[in-house]
Backbone as numpy.savetxt, mean C-alpha at the origin, in Angstrom:
# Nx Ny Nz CAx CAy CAz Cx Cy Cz
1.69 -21.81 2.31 1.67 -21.07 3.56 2.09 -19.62 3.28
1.58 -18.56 3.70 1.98 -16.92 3.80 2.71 -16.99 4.78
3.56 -16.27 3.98 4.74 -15.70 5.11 4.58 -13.65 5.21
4.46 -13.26 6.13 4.17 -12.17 6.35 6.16 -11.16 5.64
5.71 -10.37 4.91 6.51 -9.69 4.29 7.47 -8.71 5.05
8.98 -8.62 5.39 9.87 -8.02 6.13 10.19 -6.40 5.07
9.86 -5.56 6.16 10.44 -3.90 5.24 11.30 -3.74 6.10
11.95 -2.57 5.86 13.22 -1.98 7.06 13.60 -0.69 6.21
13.13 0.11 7.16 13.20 1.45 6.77 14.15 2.33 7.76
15.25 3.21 7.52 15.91 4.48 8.00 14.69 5.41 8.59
15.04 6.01 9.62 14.22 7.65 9.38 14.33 8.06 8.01
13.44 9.18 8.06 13.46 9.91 6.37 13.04 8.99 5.21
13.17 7.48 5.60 13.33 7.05 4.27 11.80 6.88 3.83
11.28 6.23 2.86 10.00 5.85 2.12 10.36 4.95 1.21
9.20 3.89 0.85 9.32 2.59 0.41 8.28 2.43 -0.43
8.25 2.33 -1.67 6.68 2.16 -2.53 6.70 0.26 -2.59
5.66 0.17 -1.96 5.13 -1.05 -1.24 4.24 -1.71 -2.82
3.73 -1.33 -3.58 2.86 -1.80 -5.24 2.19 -1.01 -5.43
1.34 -1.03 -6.69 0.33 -0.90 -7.12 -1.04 -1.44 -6.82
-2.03 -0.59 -6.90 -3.18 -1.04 -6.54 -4.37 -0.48 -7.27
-5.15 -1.16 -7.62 -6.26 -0.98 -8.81 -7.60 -2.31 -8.87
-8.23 -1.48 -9.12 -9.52 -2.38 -9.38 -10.23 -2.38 -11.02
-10.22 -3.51 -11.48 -10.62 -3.64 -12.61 -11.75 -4.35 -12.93
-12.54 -4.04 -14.17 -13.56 -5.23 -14.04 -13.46 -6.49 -14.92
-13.41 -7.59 -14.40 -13.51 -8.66 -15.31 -13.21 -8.89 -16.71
-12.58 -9.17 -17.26 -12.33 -9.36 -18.66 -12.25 -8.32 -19.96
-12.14 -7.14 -19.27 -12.25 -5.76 -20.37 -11.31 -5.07 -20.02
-10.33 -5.07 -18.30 -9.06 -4.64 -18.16 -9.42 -2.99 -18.25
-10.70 -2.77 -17.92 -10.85 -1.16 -17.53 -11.27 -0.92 -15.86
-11.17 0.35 -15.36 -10.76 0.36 -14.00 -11.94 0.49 -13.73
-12.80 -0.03 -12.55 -13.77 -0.34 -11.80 -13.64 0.92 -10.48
-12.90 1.76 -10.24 -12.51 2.78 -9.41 -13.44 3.97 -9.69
-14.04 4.62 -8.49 -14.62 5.60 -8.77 -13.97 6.87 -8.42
-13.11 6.86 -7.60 -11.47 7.27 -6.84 -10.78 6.22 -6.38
-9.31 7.17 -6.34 -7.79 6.30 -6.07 -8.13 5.55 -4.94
-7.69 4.86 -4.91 -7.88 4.11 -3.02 -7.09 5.08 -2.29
-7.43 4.30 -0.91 -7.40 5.13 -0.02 -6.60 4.15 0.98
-5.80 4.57 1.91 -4.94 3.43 3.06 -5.22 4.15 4.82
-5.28 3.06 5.14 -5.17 4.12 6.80 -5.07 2.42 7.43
-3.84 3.00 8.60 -2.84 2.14 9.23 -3.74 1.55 10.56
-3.92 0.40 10.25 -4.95 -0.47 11.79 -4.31 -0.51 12.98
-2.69 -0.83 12.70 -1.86 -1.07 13.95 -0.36 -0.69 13.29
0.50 -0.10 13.85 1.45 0.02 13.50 2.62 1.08 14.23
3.95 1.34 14.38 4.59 1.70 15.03 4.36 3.34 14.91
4.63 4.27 16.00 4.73 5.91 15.63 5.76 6.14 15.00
5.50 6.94 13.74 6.75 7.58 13.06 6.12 6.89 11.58
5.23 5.89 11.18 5.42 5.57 10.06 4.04 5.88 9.47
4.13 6.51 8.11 2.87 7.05 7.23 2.82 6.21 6.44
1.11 6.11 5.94 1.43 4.99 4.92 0.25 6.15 4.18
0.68 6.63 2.80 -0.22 7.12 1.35 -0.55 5.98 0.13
-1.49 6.76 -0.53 -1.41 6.17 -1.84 -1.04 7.31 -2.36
-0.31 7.36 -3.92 -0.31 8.15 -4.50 -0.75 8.03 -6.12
-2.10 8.87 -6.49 -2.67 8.43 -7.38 -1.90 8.08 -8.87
-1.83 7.24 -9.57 -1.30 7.07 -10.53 -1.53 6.52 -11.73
-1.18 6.52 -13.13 -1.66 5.13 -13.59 -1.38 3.65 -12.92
-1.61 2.48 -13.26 -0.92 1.28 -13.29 -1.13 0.35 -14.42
-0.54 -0.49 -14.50 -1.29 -1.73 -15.21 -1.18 -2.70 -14.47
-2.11 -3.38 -13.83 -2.91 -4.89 -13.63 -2.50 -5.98 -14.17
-0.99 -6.51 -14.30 -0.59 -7.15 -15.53 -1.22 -8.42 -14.42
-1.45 -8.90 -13.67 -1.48 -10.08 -12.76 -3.38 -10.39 -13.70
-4.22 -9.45 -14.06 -5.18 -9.76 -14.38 -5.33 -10.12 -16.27
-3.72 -10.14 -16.61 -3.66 -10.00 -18.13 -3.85 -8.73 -18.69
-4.17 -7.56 -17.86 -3.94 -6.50 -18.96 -2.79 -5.58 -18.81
-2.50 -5.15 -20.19 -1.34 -4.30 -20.88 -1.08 -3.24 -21.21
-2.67 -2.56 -20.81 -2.61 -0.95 -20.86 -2.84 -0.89 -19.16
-2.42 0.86 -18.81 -2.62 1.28 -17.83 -3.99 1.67 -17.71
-4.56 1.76 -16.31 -5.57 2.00 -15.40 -5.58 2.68 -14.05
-6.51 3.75 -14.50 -6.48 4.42 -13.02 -6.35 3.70 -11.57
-5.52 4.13 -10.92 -4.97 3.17 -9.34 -4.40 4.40 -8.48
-3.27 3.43 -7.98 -2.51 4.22 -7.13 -1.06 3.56 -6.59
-0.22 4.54 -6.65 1.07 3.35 -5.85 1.37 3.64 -4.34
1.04 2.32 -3.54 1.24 2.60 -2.00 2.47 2.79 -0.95
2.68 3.82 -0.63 3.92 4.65 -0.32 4.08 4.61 1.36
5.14 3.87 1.95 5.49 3.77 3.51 6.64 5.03 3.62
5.95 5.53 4.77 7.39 6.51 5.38 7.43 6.41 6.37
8.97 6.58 6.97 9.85 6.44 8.66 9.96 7.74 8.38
9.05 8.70 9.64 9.44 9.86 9.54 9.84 10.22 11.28
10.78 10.77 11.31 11.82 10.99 12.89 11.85 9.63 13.71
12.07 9.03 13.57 12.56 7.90 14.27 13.83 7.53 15.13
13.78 7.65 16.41 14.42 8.09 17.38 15.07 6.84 17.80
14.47 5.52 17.81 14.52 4.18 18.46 14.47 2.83 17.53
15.74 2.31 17.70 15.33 0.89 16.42 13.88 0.09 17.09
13.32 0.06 15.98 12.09 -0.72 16.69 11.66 -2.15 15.91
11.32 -3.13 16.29 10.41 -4.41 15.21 8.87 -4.70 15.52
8.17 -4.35 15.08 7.03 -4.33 15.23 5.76 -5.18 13.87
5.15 -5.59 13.72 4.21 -5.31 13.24 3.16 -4.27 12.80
3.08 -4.01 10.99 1.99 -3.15 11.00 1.20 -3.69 9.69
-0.22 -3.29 10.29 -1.45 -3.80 9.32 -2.24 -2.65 8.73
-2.37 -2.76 7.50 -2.94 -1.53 6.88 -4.20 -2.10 6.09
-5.17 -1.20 5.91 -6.74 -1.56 5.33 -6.76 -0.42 4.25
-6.73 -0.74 2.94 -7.13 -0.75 1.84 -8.24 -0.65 1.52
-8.50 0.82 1.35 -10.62 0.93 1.03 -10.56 1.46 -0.89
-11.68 0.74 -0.99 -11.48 0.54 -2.85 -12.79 1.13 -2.77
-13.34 2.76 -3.66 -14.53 2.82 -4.21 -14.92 2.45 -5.42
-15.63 1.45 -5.90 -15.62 0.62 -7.14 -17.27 1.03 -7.48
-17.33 0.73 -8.91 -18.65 0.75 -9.51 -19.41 -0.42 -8.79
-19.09 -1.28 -8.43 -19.64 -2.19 -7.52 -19.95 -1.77 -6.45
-19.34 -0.61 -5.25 -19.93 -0.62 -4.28 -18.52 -0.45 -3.59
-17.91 -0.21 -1.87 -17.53 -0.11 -1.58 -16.52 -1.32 -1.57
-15.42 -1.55 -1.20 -14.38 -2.95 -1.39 -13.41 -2.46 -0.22
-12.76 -3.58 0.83 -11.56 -3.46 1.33 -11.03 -4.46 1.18
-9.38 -4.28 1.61 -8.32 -5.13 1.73 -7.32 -4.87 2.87
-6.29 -6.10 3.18 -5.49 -5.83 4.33 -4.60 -6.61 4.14
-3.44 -5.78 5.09 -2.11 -6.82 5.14 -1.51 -6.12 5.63
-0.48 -7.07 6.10 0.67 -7.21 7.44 1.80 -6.99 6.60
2.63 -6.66 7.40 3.97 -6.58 7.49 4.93 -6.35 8.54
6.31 -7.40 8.70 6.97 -7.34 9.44 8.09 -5.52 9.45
7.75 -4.86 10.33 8.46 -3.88 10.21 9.50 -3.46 10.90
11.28 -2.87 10.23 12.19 -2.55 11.11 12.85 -1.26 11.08
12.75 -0.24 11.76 12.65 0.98 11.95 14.39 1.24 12.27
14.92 2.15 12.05 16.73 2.50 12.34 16.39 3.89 12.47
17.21 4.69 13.54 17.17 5.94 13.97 18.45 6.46 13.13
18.77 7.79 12.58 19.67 8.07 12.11 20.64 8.02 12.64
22.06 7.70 12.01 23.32 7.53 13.00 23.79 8.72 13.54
């Protein structure tokens, strides 16, 4: 069973959420034609979500060198009101294959500065 993943972020603060990369099959080289890209489906005001382009390595696919990706970066920016909300973000992948997305939830908890 998935259990939807709990963050809890301050104002100001930011949270690098993973890595993300597309590889192709059994050669552990990157299938990316650019970094991905994120934009937020549903989610509370005050919170940004980037990628920021980077290497990675793909160790979940067996490989051990790095590959062009990106690491995905949450920010609480002015946050006035503790809040719990839900937010869902979509993951667009340009791959030598053709366009690719992805998605996911997270339980989110927001704190206003003291």
């Amino acid at each position: 069973m998935y259990t939807t993943p709990d963050i809890a972020l301050k104002s100001g603060e930011s949270t690098e959420l993973g890595d993300l990369w597309s590889v192709i099959a059994n050669n552990c080289k990157s299938a990316l034609k650019s970094p991905p890209e994120v934009e937020i489906l549903d989610g509370p005001p005050g919170v940004t979500a980037v990628v920021n382009a980077a290497p990675v390595v793909p160790r979940s696919m067996g490989c051990t060198q790095p590959v062009a990706g990106g690491k995905l970066v949450l920010t609480a920016k002015d946050i006035q009101e503790y809040s719990y909300t839900r937010l869902t973000l979509r993951v667009n992948y340009k791959t030598l294959d053709g366009d690719r997305q992805s998605s996911a939830s997270f339980n989110i908890t927001l704190f206003p500065p003291k």
